[in-house]
N, C-alpha and C positions, 0 to 999 in steps of 0.2 A: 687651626692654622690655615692660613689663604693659601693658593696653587702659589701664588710667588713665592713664598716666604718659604715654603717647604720647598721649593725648586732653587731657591738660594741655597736652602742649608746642603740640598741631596748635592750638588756639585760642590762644595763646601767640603764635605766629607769625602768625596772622591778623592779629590785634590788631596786631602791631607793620608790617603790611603795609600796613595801614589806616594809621596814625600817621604811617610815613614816605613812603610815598608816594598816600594816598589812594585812595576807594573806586572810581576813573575807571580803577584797577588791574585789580578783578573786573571792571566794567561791559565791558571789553572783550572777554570770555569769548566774546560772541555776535557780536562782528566783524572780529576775527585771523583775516585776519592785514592786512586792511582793506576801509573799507566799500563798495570798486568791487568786488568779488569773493566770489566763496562761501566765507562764514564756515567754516572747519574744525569746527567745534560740527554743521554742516547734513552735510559732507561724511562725516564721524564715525558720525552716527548712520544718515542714511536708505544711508549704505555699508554699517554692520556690519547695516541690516535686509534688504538686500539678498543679504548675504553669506551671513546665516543660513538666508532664506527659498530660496536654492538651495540649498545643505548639507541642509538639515533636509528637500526634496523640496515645498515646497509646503504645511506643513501648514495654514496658514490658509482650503484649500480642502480638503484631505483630509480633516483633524478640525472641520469647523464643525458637522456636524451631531450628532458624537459630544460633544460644547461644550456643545452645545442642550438635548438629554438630562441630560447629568449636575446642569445649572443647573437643570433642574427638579425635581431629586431626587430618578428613581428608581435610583440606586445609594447615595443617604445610607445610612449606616450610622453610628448615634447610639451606639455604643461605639468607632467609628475614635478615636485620638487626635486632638486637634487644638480648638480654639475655638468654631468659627463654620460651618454646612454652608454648601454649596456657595455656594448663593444668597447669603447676608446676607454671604460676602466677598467676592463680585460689586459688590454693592452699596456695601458700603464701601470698594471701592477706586472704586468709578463718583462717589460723592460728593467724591470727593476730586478729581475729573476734570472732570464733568460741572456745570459751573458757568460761571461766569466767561468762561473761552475760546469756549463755545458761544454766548454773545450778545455779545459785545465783543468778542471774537477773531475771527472770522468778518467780524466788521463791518469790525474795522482793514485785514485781509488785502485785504478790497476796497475802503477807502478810497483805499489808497495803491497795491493792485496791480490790482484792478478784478474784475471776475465769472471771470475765466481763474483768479485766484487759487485758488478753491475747489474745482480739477479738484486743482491740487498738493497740496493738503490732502486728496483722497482718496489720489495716491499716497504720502505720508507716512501716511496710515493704514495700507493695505493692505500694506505693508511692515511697520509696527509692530505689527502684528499678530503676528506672528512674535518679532518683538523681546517684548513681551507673551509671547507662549508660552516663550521664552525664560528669561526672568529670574523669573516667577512659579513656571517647574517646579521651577527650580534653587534659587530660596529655599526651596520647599520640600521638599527634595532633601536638603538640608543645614539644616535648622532644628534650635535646639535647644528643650529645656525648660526653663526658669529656676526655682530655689528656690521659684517660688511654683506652681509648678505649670503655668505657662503659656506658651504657645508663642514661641519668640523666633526671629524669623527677616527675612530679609533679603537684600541684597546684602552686607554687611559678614560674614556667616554662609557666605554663599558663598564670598566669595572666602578667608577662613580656612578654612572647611574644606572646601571644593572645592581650592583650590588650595594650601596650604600655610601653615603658620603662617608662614613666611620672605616671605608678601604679608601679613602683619597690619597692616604700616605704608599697602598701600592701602586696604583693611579701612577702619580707621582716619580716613584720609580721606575716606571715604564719608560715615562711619557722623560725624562733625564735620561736614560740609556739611550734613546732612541734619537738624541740630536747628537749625542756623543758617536752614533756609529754611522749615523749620517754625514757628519765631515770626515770620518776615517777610512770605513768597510764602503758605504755608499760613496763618495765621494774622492777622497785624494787617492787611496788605490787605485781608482779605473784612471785618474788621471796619469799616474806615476808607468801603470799598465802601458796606458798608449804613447807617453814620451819614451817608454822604454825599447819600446816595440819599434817607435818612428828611428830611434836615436843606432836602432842595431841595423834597420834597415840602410838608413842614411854612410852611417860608417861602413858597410859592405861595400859600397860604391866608390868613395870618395877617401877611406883610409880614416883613423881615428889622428892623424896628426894635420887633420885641415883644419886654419882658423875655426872652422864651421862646428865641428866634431869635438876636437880640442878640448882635456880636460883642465880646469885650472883651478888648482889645489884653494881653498877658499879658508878651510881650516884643518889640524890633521882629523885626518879620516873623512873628510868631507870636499871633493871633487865637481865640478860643473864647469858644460860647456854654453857655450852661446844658444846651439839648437835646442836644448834644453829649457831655457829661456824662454826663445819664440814658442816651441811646442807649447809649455806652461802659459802664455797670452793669450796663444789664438783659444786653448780649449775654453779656460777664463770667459773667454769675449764668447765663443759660440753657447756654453752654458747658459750665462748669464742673459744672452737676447733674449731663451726661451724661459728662464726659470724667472725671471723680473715680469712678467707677462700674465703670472698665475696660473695658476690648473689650468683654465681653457686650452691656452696657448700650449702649457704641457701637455694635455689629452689630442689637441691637433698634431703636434709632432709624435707623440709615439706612436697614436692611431696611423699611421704613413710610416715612420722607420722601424717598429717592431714586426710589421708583418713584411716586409722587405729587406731587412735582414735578415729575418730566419728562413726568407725563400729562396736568397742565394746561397746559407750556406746548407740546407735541405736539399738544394737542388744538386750542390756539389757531391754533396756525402751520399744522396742516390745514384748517382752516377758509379762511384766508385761501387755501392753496395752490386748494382746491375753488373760491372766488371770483374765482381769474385763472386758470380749468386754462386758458383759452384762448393764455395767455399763458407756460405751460411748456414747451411745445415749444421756443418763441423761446429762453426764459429757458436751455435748455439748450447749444442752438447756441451763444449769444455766451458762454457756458462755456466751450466745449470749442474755439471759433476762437481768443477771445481766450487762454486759457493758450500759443498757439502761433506767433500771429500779433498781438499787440496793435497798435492804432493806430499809424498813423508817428507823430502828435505824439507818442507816449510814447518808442517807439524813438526819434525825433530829439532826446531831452530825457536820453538815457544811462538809461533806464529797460529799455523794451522787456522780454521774455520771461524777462530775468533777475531785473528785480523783480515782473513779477507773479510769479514761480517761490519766488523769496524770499519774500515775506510768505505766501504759500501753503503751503510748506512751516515756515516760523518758527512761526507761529498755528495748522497742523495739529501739531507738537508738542507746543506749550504748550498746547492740546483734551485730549488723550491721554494726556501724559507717555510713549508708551511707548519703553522704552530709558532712563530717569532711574532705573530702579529703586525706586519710593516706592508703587507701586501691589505691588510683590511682597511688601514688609512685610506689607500689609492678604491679600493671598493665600496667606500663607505661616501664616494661623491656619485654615486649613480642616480640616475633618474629613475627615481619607482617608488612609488607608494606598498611596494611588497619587502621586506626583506628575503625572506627566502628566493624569492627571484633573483636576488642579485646573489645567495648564497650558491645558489646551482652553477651561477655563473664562473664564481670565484673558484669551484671543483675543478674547470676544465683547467687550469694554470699547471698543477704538477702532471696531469695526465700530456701535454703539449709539454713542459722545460725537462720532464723526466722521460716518460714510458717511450713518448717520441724522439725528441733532441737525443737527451743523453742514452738513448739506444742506439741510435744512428753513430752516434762519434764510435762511441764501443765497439759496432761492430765493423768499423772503419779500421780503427783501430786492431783489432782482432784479424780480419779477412786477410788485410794488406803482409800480418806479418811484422809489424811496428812495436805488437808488443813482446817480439822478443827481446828487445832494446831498454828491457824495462831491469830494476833493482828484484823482483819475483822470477822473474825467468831465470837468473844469475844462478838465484836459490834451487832451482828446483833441477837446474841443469848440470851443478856442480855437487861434488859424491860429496863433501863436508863442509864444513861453516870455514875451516879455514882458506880452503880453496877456492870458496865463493868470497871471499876476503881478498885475496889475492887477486881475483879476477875484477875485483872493483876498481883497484889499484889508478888512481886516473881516470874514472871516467870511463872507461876502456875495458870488455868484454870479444876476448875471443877474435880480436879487431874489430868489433863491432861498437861503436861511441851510444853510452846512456844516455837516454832521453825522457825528462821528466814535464810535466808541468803541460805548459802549449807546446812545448816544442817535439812532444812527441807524437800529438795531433797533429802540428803543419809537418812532423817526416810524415807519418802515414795519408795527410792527403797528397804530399807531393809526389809519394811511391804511387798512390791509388790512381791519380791525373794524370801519370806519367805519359798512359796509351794517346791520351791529346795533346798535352803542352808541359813541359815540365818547370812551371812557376806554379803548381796546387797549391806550395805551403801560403802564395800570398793569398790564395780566397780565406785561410786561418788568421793571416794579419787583417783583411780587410773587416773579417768578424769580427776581431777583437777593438777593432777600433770602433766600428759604430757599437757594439755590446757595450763597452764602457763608458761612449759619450750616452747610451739611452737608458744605463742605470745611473750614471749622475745627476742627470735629469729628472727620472722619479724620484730617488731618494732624495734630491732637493724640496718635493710636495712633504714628504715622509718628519721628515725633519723640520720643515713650514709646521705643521701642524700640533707637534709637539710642543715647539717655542709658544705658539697661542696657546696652545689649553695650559700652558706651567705662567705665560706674563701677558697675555693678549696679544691685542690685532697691533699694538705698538711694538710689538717684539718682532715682526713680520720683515721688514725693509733690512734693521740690523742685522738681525739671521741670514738672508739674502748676500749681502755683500760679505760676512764673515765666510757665507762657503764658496763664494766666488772666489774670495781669496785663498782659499784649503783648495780649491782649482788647482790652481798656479803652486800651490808653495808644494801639491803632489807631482807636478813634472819636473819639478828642478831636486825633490828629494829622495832621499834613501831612505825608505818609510818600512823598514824590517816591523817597528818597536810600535807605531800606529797601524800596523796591519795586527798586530796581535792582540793589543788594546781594542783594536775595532771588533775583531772577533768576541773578544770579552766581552764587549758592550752588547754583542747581536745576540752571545748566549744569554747575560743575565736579562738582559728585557724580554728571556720566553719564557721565564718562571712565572711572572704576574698574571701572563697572556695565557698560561696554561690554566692557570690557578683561576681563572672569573671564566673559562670551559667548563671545567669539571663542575663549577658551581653554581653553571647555568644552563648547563645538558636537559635538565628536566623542564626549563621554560621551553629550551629550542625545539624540542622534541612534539610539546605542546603548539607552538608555531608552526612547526612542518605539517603535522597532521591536520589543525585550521585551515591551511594556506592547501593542500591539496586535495579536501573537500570543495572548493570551490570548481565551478568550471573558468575554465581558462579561454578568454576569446580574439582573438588575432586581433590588434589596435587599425580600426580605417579611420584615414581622414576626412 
């Protein structure tokens, strides 16, 4: 059967999976096989990064510094084949990462599993890291060239021609997941994110009864203002100049807004760390006790080590992606005649959206005192389950108002910035807005890619204005039901991706060891 034919039938089947028994069918992808025990999705991935990273020897401490090097480009060589040097697809697989998870992910992990959480989210890095070396060597191991001259590669590349046309049909499932989560997870969330963001800022000002702000009932349960509208145009219109453009044009902008956004909100979050150093030591301890030891109320409440461990590692995945395979697409346009060069490359991504970023929020979070605002602290501060019940009551602790999600990152930086200006929590809106306009924009490459290798370089333009329009139709909607779908889609496209790792550990292993018998000589021109 052709890529098209089987790309018909694979959304075919969705569709009618969805119809007959609803979308509570995917949502389950993340807690199968139920929710008192470790999700197999958890078991899956931090097992195969486990499994690699002995196999493969360690490389995420072997080759980090040979990673280091090549990302700074002195081996470029501007006649390799391929799209993008080293660097600008660093970066646009880091935009596509580095967002979102880093300030709201971080924050969820300890809302519900506490400061212990963020020790599992380094070892969910430090494993993925590998995983990361992994899937970016081999997409580009196996990429091809498309008609137009430019580079197609992938997980679905892989496992076709790594492993056989007779895997085309997991291919295939991939390579469907991954346009499915492109317009949902990639795409009309970060959109809905920053109209939602704009829309709360806007109405702080101006009141929700201005023309501007103004909700108007469209159907029941369905609400929309004007701003909402505009918001939903302009992102549309700023997407679309750069995603219509191609990979270059997208490796020029995230090479520029990925390193620029994480400088301002790095710089902010050092600040704040530099105004409680006294208070990092501590901040570090009730890390590394709590991930192993949590409070008895939480143990007594069927929580204990296994949920702070769950949200730690859940949230350190969805930071990274690594092992989903969607960061190898964006790695798999580098210029190099090596793969494992670029595989070293693809390592530095969770050690920079994880061990760094999401340390930094954490113990922002933690120094400031923000997370006692949290649904865990409730637990561990009140003597019973029904008192901590009570004390939820509204929102509302102790007079103190719960904060989840970003919003418990923009209170702890607004407490942390307090000593210079007391607008912090906007440096957390201004991240979140460029975070979500510079993962819409890879995950528009992400998605690009997919649609070629399932119908060709004809599928290219159509795919294009379809997520221009999942743009817009994300800041005007209420996307609870495609935020969970998207997740669905981001879980099941890491099955295939794990599955042509495991079964191709022992070629890569063989490449690493070819590739670092060589000498290595800095590229002059």
């Amino acid at each position: 059967m052709s890529r098209q034919n089987a790309g018909f039938l694979t959304f075919g089947i969705i569709v009618f999976i969805m119809y007959a028994f609803g979308i509570h069918t995917f949502e389950a992808i993340w807690s199968f096989p139920s929710q008192r025990s470790v999700p197999l999705m958890v078991i899956a991935l931090v097992g195969t990064g486990i499994y690699a990273t002995i196999r493969l020897g360690f490389p995420q401490i072997k080759f980090l510094k040979h990673g280091i090097n090549v990302t700074k480009g002195i081996y470029d060589n501007p006649d390799d084949e391929g799209d993008l040097n080293h660097f600008k697809a660093l970066t646009t697989a880091l935009s596509a990462t580095v967002g979102i998870g880093n300030i709201a992910g971080v924050a969820t992990a300890m809302y519900y599993g506490g400061p212990g959480a963020l020790f599992w989210m380094w070892v969910t890095a430090f494993f993925g890291t590998t995983l990361k070396y992994a899937e970016c060597t081999l997409s580009l191991k196996y990429r091809e060239m498309d008609a137009l001259g430019k580079t197609a590669g992938g997980p679905m590349y892989t496992i076709e021609n790594g492993l056989g046309e007779k895997w085309r049909w997991l291919a295939v499932f991939f390579a469907s997941f991954a346009v499915i989560c492109s317009f949902a997870t990639g795409n009309a969330i970060q959109s809905f994110t920053v109209s939602d963001q704009l829309y709360s800022e806007v109405s702080n000002v101006i009141g929700k009864l201005h023309p501007l702000t103004f909700k108007h009932e469209i159907w029941a349960g369905f609400e929309l203002s004007f701003l909402q509208i505009i918001n939903g145009i302009i992102m549309s219109a700023i997407v679309g100049m750069v995603i219509i453009g191609g990979i270059s044009r997208i490796g020029d902008v995230t090479g520029f807004l990925a390193p620029f956004m994480a400088l301002i909100y790095i710089t902010a979050a050092s600040l704040i760390i530099l105004f409680n150093f006294d208070k990092i030591g501590q901040s570090f301890s009730m890390i590394f006790s709590m991930a192993f030891n949590p409070p008895a109320t939480i143990a007594g409440t069927g929580g204990g080590v296994l949920m702070t461990m769950l949200w730690g590692i859940k949230r350190g995945l969805y930071s990274n992606e690594a092992g989903q395979g969607s960061a190898a697409i964006a790695h798999s346009t580098a210029k190099t005649k090596y793969p494992i060069r670029e595989g070293t490359v693809a390592m530095l991504g969770p050690y920079i959206d994880t061990i760094i970023i999401c340390t930094m929020t954490g113990l922002v979070i933690i120094s400031t005192g923000a997370w006692k605002h949290t649904e865990f602290y409730v637990n561990i501060t009140s003597s019973s389950v029904s008192e901590a019940t009570l004390a939820l009551k509204d929102g509302v602790f102790q007079g103190n108002q719960l904060f989840n999600s970003s919003l418990l990152t923009s209170y702890a930086f607004k407490q942390g910035l307090s000593p210079l200006f007391s607008f912090g929590d906007k440096i957390v809106t201004i991240s979140v807005l460029l975070f979500a306009i510079s993962t819409a924009i890879a995950w528009s490459f992400y998605g690009n890619r997919s649609a070629v290798y399932l119908f060709g370089e004809k599928a290219i333009k159509p795919y294009l204005w379809i997520y221009v329009l999942f743009v817009f139709i994300g800041g005007i909607a209420e996307l609870e039901a495609i935020w969970a779908f998207g997740d669905a889609a981001l879980g099941i496209m890491t099955f295939p991706n794990l599955i042509s790792i495991v079964l191709l550990t022992g070629a890569l292993k063989t490449m690493s060891k070819e590739y670092f018998s060589l000498e290595h000589v800095p590229y002059k021109k």
